[in-house]
N, C-alpha and C positions, 0 to 999 in steps of 0.2 A: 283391855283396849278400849278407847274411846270411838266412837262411830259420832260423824255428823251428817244428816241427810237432807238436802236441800229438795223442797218444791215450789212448787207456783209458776214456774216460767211459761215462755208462749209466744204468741206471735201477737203484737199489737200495732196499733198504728200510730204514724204520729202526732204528736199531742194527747195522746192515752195514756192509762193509767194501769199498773200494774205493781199487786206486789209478793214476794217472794218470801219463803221461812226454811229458815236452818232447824230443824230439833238433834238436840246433841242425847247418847246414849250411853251406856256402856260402865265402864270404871269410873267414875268424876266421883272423886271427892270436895273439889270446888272447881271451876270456871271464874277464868279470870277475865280478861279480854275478848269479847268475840266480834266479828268483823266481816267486811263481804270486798271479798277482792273479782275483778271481772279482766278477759282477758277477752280481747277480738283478734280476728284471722291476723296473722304475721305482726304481731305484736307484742311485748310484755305483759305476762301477767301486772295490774297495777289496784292498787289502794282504793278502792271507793268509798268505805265509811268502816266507822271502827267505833265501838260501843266498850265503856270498861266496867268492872262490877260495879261501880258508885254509879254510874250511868253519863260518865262525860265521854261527848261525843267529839267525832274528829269525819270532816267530806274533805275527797278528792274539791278542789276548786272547780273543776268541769258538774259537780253534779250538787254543789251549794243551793240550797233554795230551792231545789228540785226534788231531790230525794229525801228519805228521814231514816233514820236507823234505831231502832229499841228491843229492846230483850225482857225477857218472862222467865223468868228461873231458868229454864237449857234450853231457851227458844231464842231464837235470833231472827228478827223482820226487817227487807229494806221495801219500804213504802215506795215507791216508784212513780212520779207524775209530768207531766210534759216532756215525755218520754220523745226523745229525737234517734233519728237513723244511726247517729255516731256510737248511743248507747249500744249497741248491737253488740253482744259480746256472750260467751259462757260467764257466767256467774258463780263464784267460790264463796263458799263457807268458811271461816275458818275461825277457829278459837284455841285459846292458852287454857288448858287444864292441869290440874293432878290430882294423880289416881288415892295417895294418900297423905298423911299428914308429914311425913317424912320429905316427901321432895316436891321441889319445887315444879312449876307448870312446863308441859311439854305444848310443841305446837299441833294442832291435828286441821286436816284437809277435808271437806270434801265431796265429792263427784265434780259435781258443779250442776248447774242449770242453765241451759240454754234461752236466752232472751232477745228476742230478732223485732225489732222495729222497722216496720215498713207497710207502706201502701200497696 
């Protein structure tokens, strides 16, 4: 099985700075795409940035210019700055792996981290 573990979250304020890392573990025989998806109270989980092995990147339009996203072999970082109230949300991990040469990438999740902006 693959294991991804997110840290860094927290409480900041706004206009601060914060940032977050996935480390993936487990069975990977390669990592394909890895990404950070965030989800706030009574909402859809949605898209925040998404990093692929070549390194092309892809932001939610609400956090352009704000955030950055890059990866280190089975690390995945979202840079986080002028961090506003709306950002408030759980924060997901997520990446396409496979475990071996035979098949192709499964999705894997997870926990998430809690990121709360406010004064």
């Amino acid at each position: 099985q693959v294991q991804l573990v997110e840290s860094g979250g927290g409480l900041v304020q706004p206009g601060g700075s914060l940032r977050i890392s996935c480390a993936a573990s487990g069975r990977i025989f390669r990592i394909y795409a890895m990404g950070w998806y965030r989800q706030a109270p009574g909402k859809q989980r949605e898209l925040v940035a998404r990093i692929t092995s070549g390194g092309m990147t892809n932001y939610a339009d609400s956090v352009k210019g704000r955030f950055t996203i890059s990866r280190d072999n089975a690390m995945v970082y979202l840079q986080m700055n002028s961090l506003k109230p709306e950002d408030t949300a759980v924060y997901y991990c997520n990446a396409d792996v496979s475990s071996n040469s035979m098949n192709g990438p499964s999705g894997f999740w997870g926990q998430g981290t809690q990121v709360t902006v406010s004064s």
